[in-house]
N, C-alpha and C positions, 0 to 999 in steps of 0.2 A: 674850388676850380676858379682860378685867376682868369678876368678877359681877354688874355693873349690864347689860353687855350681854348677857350669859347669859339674864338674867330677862327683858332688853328684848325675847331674841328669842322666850322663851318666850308672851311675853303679848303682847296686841295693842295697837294703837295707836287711839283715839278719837278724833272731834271734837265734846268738848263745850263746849255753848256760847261757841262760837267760837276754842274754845283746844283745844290738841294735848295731852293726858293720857295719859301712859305710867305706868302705875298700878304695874306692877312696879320701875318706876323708882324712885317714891315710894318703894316699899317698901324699894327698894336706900338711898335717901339718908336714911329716918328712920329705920329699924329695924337693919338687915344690916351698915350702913358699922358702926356705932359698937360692933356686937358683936364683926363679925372678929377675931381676936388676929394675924392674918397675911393681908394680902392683897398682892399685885405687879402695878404698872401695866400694863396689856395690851401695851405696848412690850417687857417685860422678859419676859412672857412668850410672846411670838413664838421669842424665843432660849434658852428653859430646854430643860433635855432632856426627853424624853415622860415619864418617870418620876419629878420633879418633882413633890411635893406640895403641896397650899394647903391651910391647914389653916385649919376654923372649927369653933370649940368652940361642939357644941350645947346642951351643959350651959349657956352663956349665952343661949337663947332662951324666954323667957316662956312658959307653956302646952305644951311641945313641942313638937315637930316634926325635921327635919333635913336639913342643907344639906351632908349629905356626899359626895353626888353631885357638889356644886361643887368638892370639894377636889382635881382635877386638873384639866391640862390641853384633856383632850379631855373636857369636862362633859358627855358628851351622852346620850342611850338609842341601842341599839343598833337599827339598822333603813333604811330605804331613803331618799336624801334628794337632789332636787336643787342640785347645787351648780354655783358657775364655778370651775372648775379654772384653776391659774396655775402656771407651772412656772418656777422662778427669776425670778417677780414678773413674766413673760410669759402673756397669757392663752391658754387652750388651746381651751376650747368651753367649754360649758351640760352636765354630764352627770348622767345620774341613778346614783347610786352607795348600794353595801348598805356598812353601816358596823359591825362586826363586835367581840366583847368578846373581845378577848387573856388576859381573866383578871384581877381584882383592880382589874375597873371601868375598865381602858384597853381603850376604844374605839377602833380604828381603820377605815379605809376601805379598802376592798375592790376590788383594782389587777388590770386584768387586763394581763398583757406586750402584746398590742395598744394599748391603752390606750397605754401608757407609751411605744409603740415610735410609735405616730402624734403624741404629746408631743414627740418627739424626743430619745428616752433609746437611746442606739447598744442594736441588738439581742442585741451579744456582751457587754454590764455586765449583763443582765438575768439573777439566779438561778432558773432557771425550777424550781420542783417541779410535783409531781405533778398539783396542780391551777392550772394556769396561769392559769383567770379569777379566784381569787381569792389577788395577791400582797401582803404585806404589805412597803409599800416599805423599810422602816429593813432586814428581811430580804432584800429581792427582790434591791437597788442597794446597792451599796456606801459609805459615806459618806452616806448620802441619810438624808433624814427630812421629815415629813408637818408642819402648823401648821393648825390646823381656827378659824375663826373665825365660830361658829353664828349672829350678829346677823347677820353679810353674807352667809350661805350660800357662804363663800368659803374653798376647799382651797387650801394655797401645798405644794408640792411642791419641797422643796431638791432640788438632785443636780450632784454636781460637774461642772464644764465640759469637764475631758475626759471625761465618760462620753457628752457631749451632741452631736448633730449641728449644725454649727455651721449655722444659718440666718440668713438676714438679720434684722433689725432690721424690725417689720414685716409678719411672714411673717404669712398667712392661710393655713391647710391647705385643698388643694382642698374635701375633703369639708366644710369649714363656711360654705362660699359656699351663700348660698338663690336659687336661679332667682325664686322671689316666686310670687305665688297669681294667678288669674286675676281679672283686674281691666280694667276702662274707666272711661276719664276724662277729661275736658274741662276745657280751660283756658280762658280769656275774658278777653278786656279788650274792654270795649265804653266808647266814648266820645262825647259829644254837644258841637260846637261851635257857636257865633252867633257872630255880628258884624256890627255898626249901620256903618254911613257914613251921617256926614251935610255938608251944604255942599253945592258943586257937583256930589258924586258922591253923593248919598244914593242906599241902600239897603239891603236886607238880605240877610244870605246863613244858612244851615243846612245843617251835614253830619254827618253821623254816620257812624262806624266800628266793626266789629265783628270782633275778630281771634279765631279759633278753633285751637286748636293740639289735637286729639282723638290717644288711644289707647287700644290693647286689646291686653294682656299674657295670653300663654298661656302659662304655665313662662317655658324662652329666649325665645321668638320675641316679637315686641312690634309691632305695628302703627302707624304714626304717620303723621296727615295735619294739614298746616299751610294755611290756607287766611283769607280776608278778605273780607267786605262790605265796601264803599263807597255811600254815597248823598248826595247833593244834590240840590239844589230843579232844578238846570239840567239834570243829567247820570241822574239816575234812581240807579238800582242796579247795580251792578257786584259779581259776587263773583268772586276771583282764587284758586285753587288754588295755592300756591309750591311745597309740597313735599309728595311720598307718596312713602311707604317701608317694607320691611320689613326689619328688624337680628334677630340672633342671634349672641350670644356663642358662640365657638368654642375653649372650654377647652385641649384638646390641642393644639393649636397657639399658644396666648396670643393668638388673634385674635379679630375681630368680622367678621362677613358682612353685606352690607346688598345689598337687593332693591329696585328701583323708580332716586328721584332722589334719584340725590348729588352729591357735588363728589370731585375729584381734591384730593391733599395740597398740590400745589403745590410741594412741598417741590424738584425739580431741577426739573422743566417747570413752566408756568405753569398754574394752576388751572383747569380745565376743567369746566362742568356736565354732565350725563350722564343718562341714564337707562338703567339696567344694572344690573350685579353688580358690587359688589368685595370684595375678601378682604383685609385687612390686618392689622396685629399692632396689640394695642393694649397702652402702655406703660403701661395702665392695672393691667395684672392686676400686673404684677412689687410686688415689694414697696417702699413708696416711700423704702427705705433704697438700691436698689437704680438706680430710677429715674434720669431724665436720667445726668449725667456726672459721674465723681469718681476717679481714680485709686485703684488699689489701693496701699496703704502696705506694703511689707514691711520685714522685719530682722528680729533675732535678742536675744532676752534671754537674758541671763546664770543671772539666778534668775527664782522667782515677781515679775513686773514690773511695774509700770505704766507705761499708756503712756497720752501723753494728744497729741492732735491741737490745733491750733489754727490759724486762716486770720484774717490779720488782726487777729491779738492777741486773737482771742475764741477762748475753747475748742468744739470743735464736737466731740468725740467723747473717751471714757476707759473705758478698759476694761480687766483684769489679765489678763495672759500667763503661759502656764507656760515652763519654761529650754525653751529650742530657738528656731528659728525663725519666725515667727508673719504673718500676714497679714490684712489690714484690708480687707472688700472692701465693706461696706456702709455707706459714708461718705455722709450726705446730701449732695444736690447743695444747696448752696449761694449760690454765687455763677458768674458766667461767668470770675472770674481769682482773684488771692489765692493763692500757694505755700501749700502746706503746711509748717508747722512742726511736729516730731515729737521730744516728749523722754521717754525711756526712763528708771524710774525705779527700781534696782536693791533688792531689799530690802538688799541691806549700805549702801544708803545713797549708791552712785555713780548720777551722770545723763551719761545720750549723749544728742545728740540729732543731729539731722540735716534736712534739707528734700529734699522730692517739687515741683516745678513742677505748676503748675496753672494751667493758661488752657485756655481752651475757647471753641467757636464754637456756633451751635445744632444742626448738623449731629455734633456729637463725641458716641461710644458709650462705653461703661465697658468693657473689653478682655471679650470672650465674649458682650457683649450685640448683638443684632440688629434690624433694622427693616425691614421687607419692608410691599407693597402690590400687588397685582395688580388690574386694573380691566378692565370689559371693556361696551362699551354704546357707545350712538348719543349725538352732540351734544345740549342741549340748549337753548340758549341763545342761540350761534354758529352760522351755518351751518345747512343742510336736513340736521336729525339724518342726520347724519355717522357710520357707526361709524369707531368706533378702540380702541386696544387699550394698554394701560396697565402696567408692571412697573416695579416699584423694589425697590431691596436693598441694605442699609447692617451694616455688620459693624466691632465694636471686634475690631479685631488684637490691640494692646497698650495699656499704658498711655499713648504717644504715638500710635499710629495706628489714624484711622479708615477704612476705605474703601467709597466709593460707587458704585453704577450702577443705569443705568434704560434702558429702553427703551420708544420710543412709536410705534406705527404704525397709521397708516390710511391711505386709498384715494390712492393717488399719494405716499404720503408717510412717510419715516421718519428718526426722531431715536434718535441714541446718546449718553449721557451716561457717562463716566466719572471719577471723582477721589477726594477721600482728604481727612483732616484729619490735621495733624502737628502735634501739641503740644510745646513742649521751653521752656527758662527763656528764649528769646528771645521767646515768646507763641506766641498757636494761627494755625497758618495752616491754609486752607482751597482747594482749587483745586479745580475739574471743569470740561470742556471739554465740550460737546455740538456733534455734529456732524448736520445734519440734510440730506433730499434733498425737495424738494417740485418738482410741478409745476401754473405757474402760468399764469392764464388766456392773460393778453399776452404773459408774458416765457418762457412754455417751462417747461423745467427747471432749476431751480436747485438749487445746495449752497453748503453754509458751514459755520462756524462759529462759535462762541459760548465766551470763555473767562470764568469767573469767580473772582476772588481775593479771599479775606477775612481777617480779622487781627483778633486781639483781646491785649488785655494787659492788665496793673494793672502801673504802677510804682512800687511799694510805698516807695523813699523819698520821693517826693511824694505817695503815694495819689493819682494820677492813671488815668483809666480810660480806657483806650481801648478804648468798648465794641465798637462791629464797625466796621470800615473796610475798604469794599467798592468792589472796582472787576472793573468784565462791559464785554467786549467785542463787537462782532458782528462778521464781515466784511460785502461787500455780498450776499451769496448764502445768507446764512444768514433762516429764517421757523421762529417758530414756528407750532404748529398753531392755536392759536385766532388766528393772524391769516390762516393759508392758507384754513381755513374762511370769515372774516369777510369775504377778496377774493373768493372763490368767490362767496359768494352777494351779495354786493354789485354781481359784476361781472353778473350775472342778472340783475337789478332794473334796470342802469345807475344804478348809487350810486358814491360816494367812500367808499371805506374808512377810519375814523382812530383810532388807538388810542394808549396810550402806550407801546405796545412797538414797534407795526409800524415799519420803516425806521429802528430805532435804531442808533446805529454805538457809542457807548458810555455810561458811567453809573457815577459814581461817588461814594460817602456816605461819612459817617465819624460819628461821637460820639464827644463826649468831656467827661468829669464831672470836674472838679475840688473835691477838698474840701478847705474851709480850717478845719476844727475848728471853733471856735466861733465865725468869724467867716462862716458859710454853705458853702453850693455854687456854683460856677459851671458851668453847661453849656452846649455849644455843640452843634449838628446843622446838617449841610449835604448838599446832593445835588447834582447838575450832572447835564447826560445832553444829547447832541447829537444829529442824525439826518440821515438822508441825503435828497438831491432835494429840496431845499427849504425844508428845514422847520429852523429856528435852534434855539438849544441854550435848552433851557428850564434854571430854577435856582432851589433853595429855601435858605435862610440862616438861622436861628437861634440869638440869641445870649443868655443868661439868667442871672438871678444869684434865690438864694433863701436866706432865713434867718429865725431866728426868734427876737428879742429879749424883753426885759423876761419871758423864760421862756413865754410866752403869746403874744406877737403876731407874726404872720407875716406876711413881708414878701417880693412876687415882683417882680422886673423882667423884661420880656425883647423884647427887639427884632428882627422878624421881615421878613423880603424875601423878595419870589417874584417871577422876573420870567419870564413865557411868551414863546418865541420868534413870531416873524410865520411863516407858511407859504401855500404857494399854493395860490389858492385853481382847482382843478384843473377845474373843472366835473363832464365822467363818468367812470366808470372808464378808457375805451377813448382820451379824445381826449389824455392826456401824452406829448408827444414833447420831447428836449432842449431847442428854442427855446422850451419853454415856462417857462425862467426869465427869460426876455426880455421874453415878450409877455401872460403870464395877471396878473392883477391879484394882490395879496397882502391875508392877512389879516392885520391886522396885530397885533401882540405886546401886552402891556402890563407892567409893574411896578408892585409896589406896597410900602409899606414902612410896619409897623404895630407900635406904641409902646405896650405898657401895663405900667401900675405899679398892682400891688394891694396892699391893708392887710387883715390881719382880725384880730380878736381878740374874748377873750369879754368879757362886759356882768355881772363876778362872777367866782367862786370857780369855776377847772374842778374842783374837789373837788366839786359840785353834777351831780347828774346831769341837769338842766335849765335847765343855764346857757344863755341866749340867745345869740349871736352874730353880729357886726355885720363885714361888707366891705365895703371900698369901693375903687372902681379909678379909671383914669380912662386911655382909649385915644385914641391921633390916628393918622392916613393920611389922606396926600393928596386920596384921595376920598370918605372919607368926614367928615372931619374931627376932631373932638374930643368925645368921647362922655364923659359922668361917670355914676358908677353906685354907689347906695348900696343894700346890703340888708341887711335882719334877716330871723335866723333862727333857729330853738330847734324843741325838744318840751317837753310835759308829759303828766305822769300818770305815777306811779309803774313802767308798764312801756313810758313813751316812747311809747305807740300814739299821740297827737297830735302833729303836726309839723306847721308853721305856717314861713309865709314872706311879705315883703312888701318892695316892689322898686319906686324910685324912680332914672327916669334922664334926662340931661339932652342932648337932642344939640345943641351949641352952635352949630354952623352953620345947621341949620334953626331953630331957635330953640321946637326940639319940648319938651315934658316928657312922661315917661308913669308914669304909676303903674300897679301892678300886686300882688297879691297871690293866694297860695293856702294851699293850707288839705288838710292831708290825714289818715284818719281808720284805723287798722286793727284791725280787729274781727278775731274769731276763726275765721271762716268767708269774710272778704272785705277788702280795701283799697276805700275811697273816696279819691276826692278830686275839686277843684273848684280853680277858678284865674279871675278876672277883671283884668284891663284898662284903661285910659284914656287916650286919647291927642289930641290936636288931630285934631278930626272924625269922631273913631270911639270906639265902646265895645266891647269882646267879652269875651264870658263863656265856659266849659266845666264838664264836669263828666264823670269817670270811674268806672267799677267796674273791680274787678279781683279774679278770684278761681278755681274748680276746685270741678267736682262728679267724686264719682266713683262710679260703678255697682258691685255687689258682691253678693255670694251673701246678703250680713247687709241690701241696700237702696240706698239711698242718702246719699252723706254730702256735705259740702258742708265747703268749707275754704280757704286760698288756695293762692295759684297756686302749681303745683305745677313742680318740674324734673324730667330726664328719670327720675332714680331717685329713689323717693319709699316711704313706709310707711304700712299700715293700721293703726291700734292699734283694738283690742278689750277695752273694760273695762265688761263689762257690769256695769248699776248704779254705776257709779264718774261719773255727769255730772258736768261741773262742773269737773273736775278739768282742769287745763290741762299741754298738753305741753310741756316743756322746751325752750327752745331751739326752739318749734314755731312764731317768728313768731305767738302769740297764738291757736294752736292748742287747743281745748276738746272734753272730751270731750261729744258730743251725746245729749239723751233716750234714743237707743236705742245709746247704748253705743261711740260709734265716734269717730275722730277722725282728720285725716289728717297726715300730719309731712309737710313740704314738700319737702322735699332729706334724699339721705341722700349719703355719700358710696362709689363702687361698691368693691368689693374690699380693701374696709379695716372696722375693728371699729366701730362705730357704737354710741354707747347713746345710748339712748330709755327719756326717766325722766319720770314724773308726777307731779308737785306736786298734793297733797291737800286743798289749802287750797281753798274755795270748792265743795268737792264737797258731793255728797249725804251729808247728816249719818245716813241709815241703811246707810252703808255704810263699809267700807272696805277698803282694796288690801290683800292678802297679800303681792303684791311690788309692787315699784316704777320695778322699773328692770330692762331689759333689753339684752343685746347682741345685735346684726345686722350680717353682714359681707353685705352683696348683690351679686350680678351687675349690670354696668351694666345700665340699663334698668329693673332690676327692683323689681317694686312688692311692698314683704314683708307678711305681715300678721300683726303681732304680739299676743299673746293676754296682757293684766294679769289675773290671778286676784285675783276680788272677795269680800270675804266683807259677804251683806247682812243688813239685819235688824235688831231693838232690842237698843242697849247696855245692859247689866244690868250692876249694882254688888251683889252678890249675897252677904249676910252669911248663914256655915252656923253652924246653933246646933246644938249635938251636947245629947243626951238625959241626958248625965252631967254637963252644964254645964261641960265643958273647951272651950279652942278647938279648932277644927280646926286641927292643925301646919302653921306656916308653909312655903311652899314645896310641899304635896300638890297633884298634879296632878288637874284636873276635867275628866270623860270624860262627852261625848253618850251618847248611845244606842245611837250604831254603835261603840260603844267609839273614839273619837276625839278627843285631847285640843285640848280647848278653852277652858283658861286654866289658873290657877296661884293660889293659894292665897298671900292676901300678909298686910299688917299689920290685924291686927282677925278673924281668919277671914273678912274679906272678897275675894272673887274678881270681876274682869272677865268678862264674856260678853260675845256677840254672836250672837242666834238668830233665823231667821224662822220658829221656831213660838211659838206666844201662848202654849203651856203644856207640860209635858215632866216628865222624869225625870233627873237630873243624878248620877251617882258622883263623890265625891271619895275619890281614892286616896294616902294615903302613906308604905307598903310594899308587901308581897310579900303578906303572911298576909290571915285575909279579916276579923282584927278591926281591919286597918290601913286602911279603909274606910270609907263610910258612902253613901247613899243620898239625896238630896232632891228634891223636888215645885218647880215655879213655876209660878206661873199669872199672866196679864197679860190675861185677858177681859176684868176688870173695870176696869182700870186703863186710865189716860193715854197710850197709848201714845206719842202727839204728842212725849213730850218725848225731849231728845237725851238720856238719861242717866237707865236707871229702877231705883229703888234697893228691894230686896226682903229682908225676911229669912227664913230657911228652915230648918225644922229637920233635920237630918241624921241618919238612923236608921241604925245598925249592923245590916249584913240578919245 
């Protein structure tokens, strides 16, 4: 920590007219730089030992004064101080810490063995004395030492690796997760459409929609109802409830609970709506080093090692090992294939290396990791609410295997699912079999089953991906539940049932990416699936080529077929008998086969952050013919909030043109946007809002649209001020503002850019970290300081300056600035007039006393400049 940032953190930061003035800084770059006889870049001093000196000869400062405070490492006064603890450049939390004098002006911080042992410092490296809340770590831990950086309130905690619990990469400590504050909030997009016909069909139409998504956070528990108006001139008003629910995170178990209507995972059975309970694990909380799928590396180094990982010739992981055996368990998930390459890098200078396989399906756990679901509720969708009952549970055995099962039952009906994923260097296979029993309205009782087989791989000397190839069987007696449901009540009504699963006999897909370096990608996708009594095998075909030349322009081909089988057309439930592939009419099938080539590139320099950009495509099929389509599009404004688009297309067999543009607008409180139209016989226009208020103990605040986890920020007096990253987020008159997304169970900062704020005030901090529960709405609090800037010259009684660098104390004995070049000091006070001490020693002739008064004066202006004479009381 360099003296420019010492003094930067000791003084405050302005905005005078219109510019950002760090007055101690000043004082750092014309006065302090060119006296030092010795100073060391803050880099150099991360690494010096705590007893290290920096020396600056006061004998070279004009008038007196003395900056021998700054001649060590830890510059600080001794006393209580929020700080972010980081522990081998890992953060720990926010804590408030007593910071304590060793003697001879080394300061340090005040370690309690909890403290350390929740950091994850092993409990048995801890030297505990007498008084265990306050250890001094260079003492406590052995090899360990402290690095105090006072501009960023930021402790770095060295401590060797073996004394440390080894956690992933990622880790959040339960205790630093916030449930969030009690909060209600509404989200909205509300929209208004027109459209003219004129010619033979003239008329006009108007609809409007209004989509509400509301909730109410109490701690865990979180309330959420999803819900829509509809209206037009023919049909009136419609409002449609989709979903209500209650969620609560469920820590001890890494699960989430939800109340009301949900959906099943889908994941072995097929996805069922509901209305009920369920209980599941969310992969959410693990740490996302941990997450999805990634073998664990072992082996064994010789000496202190390095090891370093790579997938695909890129490095993905490096870390040093001590001699013995060592294990790599929190590899980011990556990619679905890619072997691990793993080389050992000895300090005498010898390299091992070795490969681990790596293919995976989406189904594959990391060995020790688990995945469970239990449901329990009535239909909601399918079927006259139906109950049924819902369990899944998936477990990594090893680093090749995974295994699965489920179980599903309801009323006449029950399905077993069992299988496994095996990884090895011939790629991931994936198998489970479900066997189900239903009874059916016509046909009695049935059983079956269902097998399905999946496959993935990279063939790394062609970089070829086989991303999933999938093949599911049925016999003829196997049903799933949402199709037993869907005959059920079908056959009530006297309906025909038809789904794309009911009467399937099999189905099978594949991908596959080829990459040619620089000369693009080629991808293919295909699916096929055939069914039984009638109904012809349906099939989808995709074949595509993408690249992107001259550095800038991108260029897609891709040619696509789907052709639907014909099926018969049955009449009721009850009348299909054999002869009816004879005698009932058929619906017949179609194909279709659709051709398009796209261009795009920018209109300028992508070095330009609003550079415009122009596509154009041009598609054909048989029915519909040959369509051309040309668009522009860009933003402007320095933070991109205008974005603009305008769209010209040609259908060449109708002999249509349409023009069309929009136009969209995002403010800090809300999205606009608008869109019009033109075509042969018709014109239509729209126009949207989009955006989130949210209710709160401090009012209300308004902001955009909000996702499920989201933050309050509190900075009272700081308006103006915009949130980072907050989607154009501002802080409001009465102090509030909301961040739109946060991300759950991971570290989150939320920082305020000061520019544009209220010039009587400014932030004490700036930036905060928040690790939230999903769901959870945080409400975090900026410390403001308000009131008029003073530039404040002390004129002492014996005509000396006041000594550079004396600190200046309120009334509540409270320092509030620092003593720079000229005996002038920065303030910041909301009283008009007062009493000020500046101190700089110990003894009381090392002091002095001064008056201000600002009754009479301007206060208007950003920056009030006073001189004042300094009495020695």
């Amino acid at each position: 920590m360099s003296l420019d940032r010492v003094l930067s953190a000791q003084s405050n930061l302005s905005l005078v007219g219109g510019r950002w003035v760090n007055f101690a800084s000043l004082c750092w770059l014309f006065i302090i730089a060119p006296l030092a006889s010795s100073v060391l870049a803050s880099e150099e001093m991360q690494t010096q030992p705590v007893g290290e000196v920096y020396i600056f000869d006061d004998n070279m400062i004009f008038g007196g004064g003395s900056l021998s405070r700054f001649n060590r490492l830890n510059a600080i006064e001794p006393g209580q101080y929020k700080v972010d603890l980081f522990i081998n450049s890992r953060f720990v939390e926010r804590v408030d810490l007593q910071f304590v004098d060793q003697g001879q002006g080394d300061v340090q911080p005040c370690l309690s063995s909890m403290l350390l042992e929740q950091a994850g410092v092993l409990k048995d490296a801890i030297k505990s004395p007498d008084d265990e809340s306050c250890l001094i770590l260079a003492s406590a831990v052995e090899g360990a030492r402290t690095a105090f950086d006072f501009s960023l309130l930021r402790l770095d905690l060295s401590v060797p690796q073996s004394l440390m619990l080894q956690r992933p990469r990622g880790y959040v400590a339960p205790e630093n997760l916030e449930g969030g504050d009690t909060i209600g909030f509404v989200n909205y997009s509300a929209s208004q459409y027109h459209v003219t016909r004129t010619g033979a069909y003239s008329s006009n139409s108007d609809s409007s929609y209004l989509a509400l998504n509301t909730g109410l956070n109490m701690g865990l528990w979180r309330l959420r109802q999803q819900g829509n108006l509809r209206y037009d001139s023919n049909n009136g008003a419609d409002w449609n409830t989709t979903r209500s629910y209650v969620q609560r995170a469920l820590p001890s178990i890494e699960g989430e609970m939800t109340l009301g209507q949900g959906f099943t995972s889908g994941r072995f059975f097929s996805g069922l709506s509901y209305t009920g309970v369920e209980i599941a694990s969310d992969d959410r909380m693990l740490p996302e080093s941990v997450r999805g799928y990634a073998p664990t590396v072992r082996g064994i180094a010789k000496t202190n090692a390095q090891v370093i990982v790579r997938q695909n010739g890129k490095d993905i992981y490096q870390a040093t090992v001590a001699p013995g055996p060592f294990e790599i368990k929190d590899l980011y998930s990556t990619s679905y294939n890619g072997d691990l390459e793993v080389s050992v890098s000895e300090a005498d200078g010898t390299v091992s290396t070795f490969t681990v396989p790596f293919s995976a399906i989406p189904e594959s756990l990391r060995a020790g990791n688990s995945r469970y679901s239990v449901a329990l509720g009535k239909s909601r969708d399918i079927g006259s609410s139906d109950p049924f009952t819902e369990a899944t549970y998936q477990r990594g055995l090893t680093n090749s295997v995974t295994a699965n099962s489920g179980l599903r039952l309801a009323d006449n009906y029950q399905a077993l699912v069992v299988g496994g994923v095996y990884s090895s260097r011939l790629g991931a296979f994936g198998f489970d079999t479900t066997y189900s029993r239903a009874d059916m309205p016509s046909e009695g009782q049935l059983d079956g089953w269902m097998a399905r087989l999946s496959y993935s791989r990279t063939f790394q000397p062609t970089n070829t991906t086989l991303s999933i190839a999938g093949y599911r069987y049925s016999t003829e007696g196997y049903r799933d539940l949402g199709d037993v449901l869907g005959v059920r009540e079908a056959t009530r009504n006297g309906e025909i049932w038809q789904s794309s699963s009911y009467l399937q006999r099999s189905r099978a897909e594949v991908t596959i990416n080829q990459s040619l370096q620089s000369y693009g990608t080629l991808f293919f996708s295909g699916s096929t699936q055939d069914y039984r009594k009638g109904r012809e095998r349906d099939s989808q075909l995709q074949v595509g080529y993408a690249n992107t030349i001259f550095s800038n322009v991108n260029i897609n081909l891709s040619v696509a077929r789907q052709t639907t089988g014909s099926y018969l057309n049955l009449g009721t439930a009850n009348s299909y008998t054999d002869q009816d592939h004879f005698n009932k009419p058929r619906n017949n099938g179609s194909s279709e086969t659709v051709t398009l080539l796209s261009v795009s590139f920018p209109l300028g320099s992508t070095a330009k952050s609003n550079v415009p950009y122009v596509s154009s495509s041009v598609s054909h099929s048989a029915s519909s013919g040959s369509v051309y389509q040309t668009s522009l599009s860009g933003t402007q404004g320095e933070d991109q909030s205008l974005s603009y688009g305008a769209d010209f297309s040609r259908d060449a067999d109708q002999k249509q043109n349409i023009w069309s543009g929009n136009l969209q607008k995002r403010l800090h409180n809300a999205s606009l946007s608008s869109s019009a139209s033109k075509g042969q016989d018709y014109w239509q226009a729209s126009g949207s809002a989009r955006g989130a208020v949210a209710v709160h103990s401090g009012g209300i605040t308004f902001g955009p649209y909000l996702s499920d986890t989201f933050a309050l920020v509190e900075a009272k007096g700081a308006s103006g001020a915009t949130v980072m990253n907050g989607m154009g987020a501002k802080i409001d008159g009465n102090g509030y503002a909301l961040v739109p997304s946060l991300t759950p169970y991971r570290y989150n900062t939320i920082a305020l850019n000061p520019e544009g704020m209220n010039e009587k005030a400014e932030l004490d901090d700036g930036q905060k970290r928040v690790a939230p529960f999903a769901g959870a709405t945080v409400k975090v609090d900026f410390k403001t300081r308000a009131g008029n800037a003073i530039l404040l010259k002390a004129l002492r009684t014996n005509g000396q300056a006041v000594p550079m660098g004396a600190d200046v104390l309120d009334e509540n004995a409270s320092v509030i600035g620092m003593v720079g070049q000229g005996s002038q000091a920065y303030l910041r006070t909301e009283k008009l007039k007062g009493t000020l001490t500046v101190r700089w020693g110990d003894a009381k002739a090392d002091s002095c006393n001064m008056n201000f008064n600002l009754v009479e004066l301007d206060v208007s202006q950003a920056l009030i400049k006073l001189d004042a004479a300094c009495v020695t009381p």
